[in-house]
N, C-alpha and C positions, 0 to 999 in steps of 0.2 A: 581558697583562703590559705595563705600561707602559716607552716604548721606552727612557729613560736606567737602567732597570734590568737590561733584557735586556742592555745593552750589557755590562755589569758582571758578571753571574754569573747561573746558573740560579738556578731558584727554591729546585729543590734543596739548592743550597750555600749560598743564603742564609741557609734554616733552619737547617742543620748548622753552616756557621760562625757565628751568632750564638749558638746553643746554645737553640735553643726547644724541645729536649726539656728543656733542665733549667732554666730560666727561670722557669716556675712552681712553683717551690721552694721561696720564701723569702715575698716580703712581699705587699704589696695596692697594686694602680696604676691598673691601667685597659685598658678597651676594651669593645665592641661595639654597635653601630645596628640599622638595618633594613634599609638598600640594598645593602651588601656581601655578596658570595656568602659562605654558610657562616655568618654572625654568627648567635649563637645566640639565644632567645627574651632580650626584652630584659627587666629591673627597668629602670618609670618611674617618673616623679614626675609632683606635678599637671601643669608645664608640657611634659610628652615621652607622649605615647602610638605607640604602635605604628600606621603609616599614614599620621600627619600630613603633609602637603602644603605645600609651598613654597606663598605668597600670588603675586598675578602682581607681577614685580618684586624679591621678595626673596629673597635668596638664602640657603639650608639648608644648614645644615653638621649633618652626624652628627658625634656626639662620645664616642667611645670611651671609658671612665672602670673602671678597676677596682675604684673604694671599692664600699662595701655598705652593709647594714646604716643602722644610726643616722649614719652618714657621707655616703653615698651622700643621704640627703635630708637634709641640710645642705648641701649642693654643686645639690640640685638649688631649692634656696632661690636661691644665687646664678646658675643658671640662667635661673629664670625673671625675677629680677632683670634681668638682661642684655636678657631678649627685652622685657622693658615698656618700657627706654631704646632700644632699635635696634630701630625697628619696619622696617628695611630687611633685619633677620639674622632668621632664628629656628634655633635651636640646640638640638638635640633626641638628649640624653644616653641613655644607654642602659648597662649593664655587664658586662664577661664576668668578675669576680671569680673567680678560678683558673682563669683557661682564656686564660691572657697569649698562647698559643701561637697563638689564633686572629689578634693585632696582625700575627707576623711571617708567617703565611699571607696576611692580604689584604695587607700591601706587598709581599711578595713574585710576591704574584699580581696587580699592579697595578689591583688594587681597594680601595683601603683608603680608612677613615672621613676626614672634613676637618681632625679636630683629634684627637690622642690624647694623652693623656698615663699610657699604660699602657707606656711606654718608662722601664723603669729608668736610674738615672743609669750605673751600670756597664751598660749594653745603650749608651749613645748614643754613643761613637765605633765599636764596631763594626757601627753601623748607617748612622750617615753615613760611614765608610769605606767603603759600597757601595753610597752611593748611594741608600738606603731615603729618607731623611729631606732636606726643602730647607732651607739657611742660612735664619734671619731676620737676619741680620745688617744686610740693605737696610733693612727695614722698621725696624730699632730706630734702625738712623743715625737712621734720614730722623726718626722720631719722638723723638730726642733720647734716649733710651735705653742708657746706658752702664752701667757698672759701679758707679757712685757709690750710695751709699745701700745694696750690697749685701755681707752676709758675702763677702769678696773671695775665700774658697774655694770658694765654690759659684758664683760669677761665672766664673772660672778655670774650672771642673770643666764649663761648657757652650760652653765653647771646642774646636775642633778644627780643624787646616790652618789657623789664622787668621780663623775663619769662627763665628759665633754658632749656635748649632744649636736652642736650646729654653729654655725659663723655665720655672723651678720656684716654685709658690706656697707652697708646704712643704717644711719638712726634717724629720729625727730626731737623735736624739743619745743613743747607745747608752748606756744603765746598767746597774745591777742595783738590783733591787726587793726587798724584804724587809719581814718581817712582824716586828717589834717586841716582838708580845705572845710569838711563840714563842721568841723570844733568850732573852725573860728567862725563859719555861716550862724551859727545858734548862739555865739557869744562864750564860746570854751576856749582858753587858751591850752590854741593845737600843741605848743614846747611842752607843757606840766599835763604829761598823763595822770590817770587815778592814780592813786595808790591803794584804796581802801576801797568795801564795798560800797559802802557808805558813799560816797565818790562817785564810783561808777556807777550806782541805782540815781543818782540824781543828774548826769550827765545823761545814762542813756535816755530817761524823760525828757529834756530838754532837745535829743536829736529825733525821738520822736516826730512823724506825721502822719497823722490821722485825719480824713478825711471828713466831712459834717455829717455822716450813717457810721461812723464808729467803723469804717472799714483803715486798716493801716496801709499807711504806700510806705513807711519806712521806719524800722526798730532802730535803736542805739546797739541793743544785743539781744542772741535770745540766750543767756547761757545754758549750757546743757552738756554731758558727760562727766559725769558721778566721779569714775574713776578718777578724775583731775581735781574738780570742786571740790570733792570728800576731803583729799589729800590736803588740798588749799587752807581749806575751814580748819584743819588740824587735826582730821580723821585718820581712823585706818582700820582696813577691810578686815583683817585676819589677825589671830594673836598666834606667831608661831609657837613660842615656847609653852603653849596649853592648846593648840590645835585646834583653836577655836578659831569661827567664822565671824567677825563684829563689825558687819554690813549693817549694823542697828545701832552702833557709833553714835552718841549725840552730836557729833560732830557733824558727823555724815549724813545725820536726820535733817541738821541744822542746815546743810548745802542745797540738799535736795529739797528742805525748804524754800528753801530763798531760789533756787530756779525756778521751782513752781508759780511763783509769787509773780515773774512776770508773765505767765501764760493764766493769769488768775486776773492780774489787773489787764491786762489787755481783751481777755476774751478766748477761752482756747479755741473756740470755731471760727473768730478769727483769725488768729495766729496760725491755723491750718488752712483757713484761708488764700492766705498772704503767705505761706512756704509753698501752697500747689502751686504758683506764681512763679517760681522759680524756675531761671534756665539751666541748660546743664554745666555741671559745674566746671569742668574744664574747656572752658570756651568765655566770647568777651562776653555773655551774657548771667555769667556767674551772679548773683546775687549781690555780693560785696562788688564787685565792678563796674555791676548796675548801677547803685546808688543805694539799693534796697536796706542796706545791712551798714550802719557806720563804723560799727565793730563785730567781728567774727574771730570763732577761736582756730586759729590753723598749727603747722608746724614750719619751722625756716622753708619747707620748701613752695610755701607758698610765693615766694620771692622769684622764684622762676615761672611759678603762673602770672604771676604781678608783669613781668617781663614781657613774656607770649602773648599776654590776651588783655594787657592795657597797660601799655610801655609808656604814656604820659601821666598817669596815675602816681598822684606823691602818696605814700604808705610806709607807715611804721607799724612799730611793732612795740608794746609794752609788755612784761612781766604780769600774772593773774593777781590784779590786785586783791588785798584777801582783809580778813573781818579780825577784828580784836579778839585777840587768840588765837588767830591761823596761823598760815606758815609764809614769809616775806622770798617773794621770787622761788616759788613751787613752781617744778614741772613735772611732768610725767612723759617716759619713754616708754615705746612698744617698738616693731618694726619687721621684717622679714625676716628669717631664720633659714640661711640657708642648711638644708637635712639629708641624709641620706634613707628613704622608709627602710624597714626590716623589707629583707627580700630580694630587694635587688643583684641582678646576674652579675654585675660588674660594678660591686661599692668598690672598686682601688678606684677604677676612672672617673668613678662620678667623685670622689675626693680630690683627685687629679685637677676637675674643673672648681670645687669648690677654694681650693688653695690658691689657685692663678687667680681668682676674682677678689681673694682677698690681698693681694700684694698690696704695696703700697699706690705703685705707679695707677693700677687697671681701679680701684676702687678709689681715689682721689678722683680720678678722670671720669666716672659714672655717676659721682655723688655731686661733681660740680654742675654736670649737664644738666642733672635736676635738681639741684640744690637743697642736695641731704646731708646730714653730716658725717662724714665716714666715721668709721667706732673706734680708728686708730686716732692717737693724740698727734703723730708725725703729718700727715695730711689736711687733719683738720685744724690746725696752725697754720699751713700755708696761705700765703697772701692772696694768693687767687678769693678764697673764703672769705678769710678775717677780714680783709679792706672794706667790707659791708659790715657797718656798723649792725645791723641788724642780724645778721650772720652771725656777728661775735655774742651778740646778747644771746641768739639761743644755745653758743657753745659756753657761754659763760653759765650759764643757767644749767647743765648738764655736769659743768664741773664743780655747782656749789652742792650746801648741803641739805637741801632740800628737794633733789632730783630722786623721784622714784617709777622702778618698774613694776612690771608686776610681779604679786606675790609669788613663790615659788612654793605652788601645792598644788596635789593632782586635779584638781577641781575646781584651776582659777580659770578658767574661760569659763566654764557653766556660771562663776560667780559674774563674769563679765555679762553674758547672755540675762542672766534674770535681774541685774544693777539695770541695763535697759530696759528691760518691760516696767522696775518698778516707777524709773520715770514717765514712761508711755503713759503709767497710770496715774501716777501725779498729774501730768500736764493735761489730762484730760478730765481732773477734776473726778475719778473714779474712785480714788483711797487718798487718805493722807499720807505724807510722805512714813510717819512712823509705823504706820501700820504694813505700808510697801515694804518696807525695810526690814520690821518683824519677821517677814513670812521670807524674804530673799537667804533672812539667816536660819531662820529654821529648816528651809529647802536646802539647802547648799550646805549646812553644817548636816544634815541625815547624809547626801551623797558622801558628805567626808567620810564619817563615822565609819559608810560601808567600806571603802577604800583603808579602813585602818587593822579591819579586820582577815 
């Protein structure tokens, strides 16, 4: 264990407070090598094999990466990119793609990879709150490195104590996706999306089909992720200026009501049913490509699955329509954070690769392949992007004023991890949403409290 960590907390509570049981729950980020205890068999690309050896004089950095699939080699393009310009680095990617938990095992066990960016953006202050992660703040002065040229919320959002923590080369920008041809199959006109809930609860019935035993072959929506809907309904999770945790939001009671609501009228054993049914999601058998699903909630980059895995598919994409009193065109961002852990032998090089991935050229060119939005404004302007009307809506949606990250407190992933079980337990008809949300705030506001002391 490396010693600025032990000084901090066991390894134990490191897991626990940052929530690495529930951490792999949600999206796709990054992690695993070869030299770290425990990293699990790695996916390479042409320029990373298993074994490879530092040259005499260069310095290796392992680089942790959660993407996969048709992502993970488009990332390891700009990989090997890297190592042909720095024949003094070579950088040798590797991924744990749903097994995030192994990232907070090696920092915490003062073994971890040179470079990761398997650190969600709601995981980085409660990882620099203990020490897991070192500032680049030095490195970016010294390299001229500010703020300018970037979405100023996502600049903001890798700040903490005053201190720079990580660069992101991608974001998201939460919508809803929908199928056109089935609006007008059920009598919806496919041009005029919802707007309101109101709207949307009465269209997804209408795209409903249920078979004569009450088994479903196809939802409208099932909505679900707090973090978004809370926001939507006109909630919010935390009150910074009193440090309090307000997961128990009547706002936020009211969202996570109203998602309940279709796994209530549907049947939760069905609706569990009808998602065991599902194929995997990155492939044409996706659910939504299926037919199964006529709205799902994704991010822009689902425009490049749309592409890959059902390129005759007509698909838009609408704003969360929201409830009288919410918030009109809410989204929520999260995303990879690239980090350097405390400890590492060589943080100048592994900063070395995190700066060259953030240029302009290498991160416009990464983020179009899969179609994210880089966090610079110069890039994500470019017409390659914007000419997709759908594109523009979720950078349009990012630069209005109802786009939120997560909160910045040390104990916003655990707030992420228990937001999800208390829906697990709504949908499954085990608690009401107020009483879920009660116990999320009471849980999560005690970890604060220890953390203030």
């Amino acid at each position: 264990m490396s010693e600025q960590i032990s000084k901090s907390l066991t390894r134990r509570h490191f897991l626990q407070m940052v929530g690495a049981g529930g951490a792999a729950v949600a999206l796709a980020a990054c992690a695993a090598p070869i030299t770290p205890a425990g990293a699990p068999a790695a996916q390479t690309g042409a320029g990373a094999t298993a074994g490879t050896a530092a040259k005499p004089g260069q310095a290796f950095l392992n680089y942790w990466t959660g993407w996969s699939g048709f992502e993970y080699d488009e990332l390891q393009k700009l990989v090997d990119k890297f190592n042909q310009e720095h024949p003094e680095i070579f950088v040798n990617m590797s991924t744990v793609f749903g097994q995030y938990e192994k990232v907070l095992t090696a920092i915490a066990g003062g073994n971890p990879p040179d470079v990761v960016s398997a650190v969600w953006l709601r995981q980085l202050v409660s990882m620099a709150a203990r020490n897991g992660l070192q500032p680049v703040s030095a490195y970016a002065e010294r390299d001229g490195i500010t703020g300018e040229g970037y979405f100023p919320q996502f600049w903001s959002a890798w700040q903490y104590d005053d201190k720079l923590w990580g660069l992101m080369i991608t974001s998201n920008s939460q919508v809803v996706a929908y199928q056109p041809a089935l609006f007008k199959e059920v009598g919806i006109d496919p041009v005029v999306a919802p707007k309101n809930t109101t709207e949307l609860d009465a269209d997804a019935e209408k795209l409903e089909k249920i078979d004569a035993n009450g088994n479903i072959e196809r939802v409208g929506i099932l909505p679900a992720g707090l973090t978004w809907w809370g926001r939507v309904f006109g909630g919010n999770f935390y009150d910074e200026a009193n440090n309090k945790i307000t997961a128990n939001d009547p706002k936020v009671v009211a969202a996570l009501d109203w998602e309940g609501s279709y796994r209530k009228r549907l049947g939760p054993e069905k609706v569990a049913a009808f998602q065991s049914g599902f194929g995997d999601y990155m492939s044409t058998q996706n659910s939504f490509f299926a037919g199964k699903e006529a709205m799902t909630q994704v991010g822009e980059w689902f425009i490049q699955f749309q592409k890959k895995f059902a390129p005759d598919l007509v698909m838009e994409f609408m704003p969360a329509p929201y409830p009288e009193g919410g918030r009109e065109n809410c989204t929520t961002f999260d995303g990879s954070v690239f980090t350097i852990p405390t400890g590492v032998k060589n943080p100048d090089a592994s900063w070395e690769f995190i700066k060259w991935l953030s240029e302009d050229q290498n991160m416009g060119d990464f983020c179009y392949a899969i179609q994210n939005v880089p966090p610079k404004l110069k890039p994500a302007s470019e017409e390659r992007f914007v000419s997709d009307p759908r594109f523009q809506m979720a950078v349009d949606l990012l630069n209005g004023p109802n786009a939120f990250g997560p909160d910045k407190m040390p104990v916003n992933d655990l707030l992420y991890t228990r937001l999800a079980e208390a829906e697990s337990s709504v949908f499954n008809g085990q608690m009401t949403a107020q009483e879920a949300l009660d116990r999320v705030t009471t849980e999560v506001q005690a970890e604060l409290d220890k953390m203030a002391k």
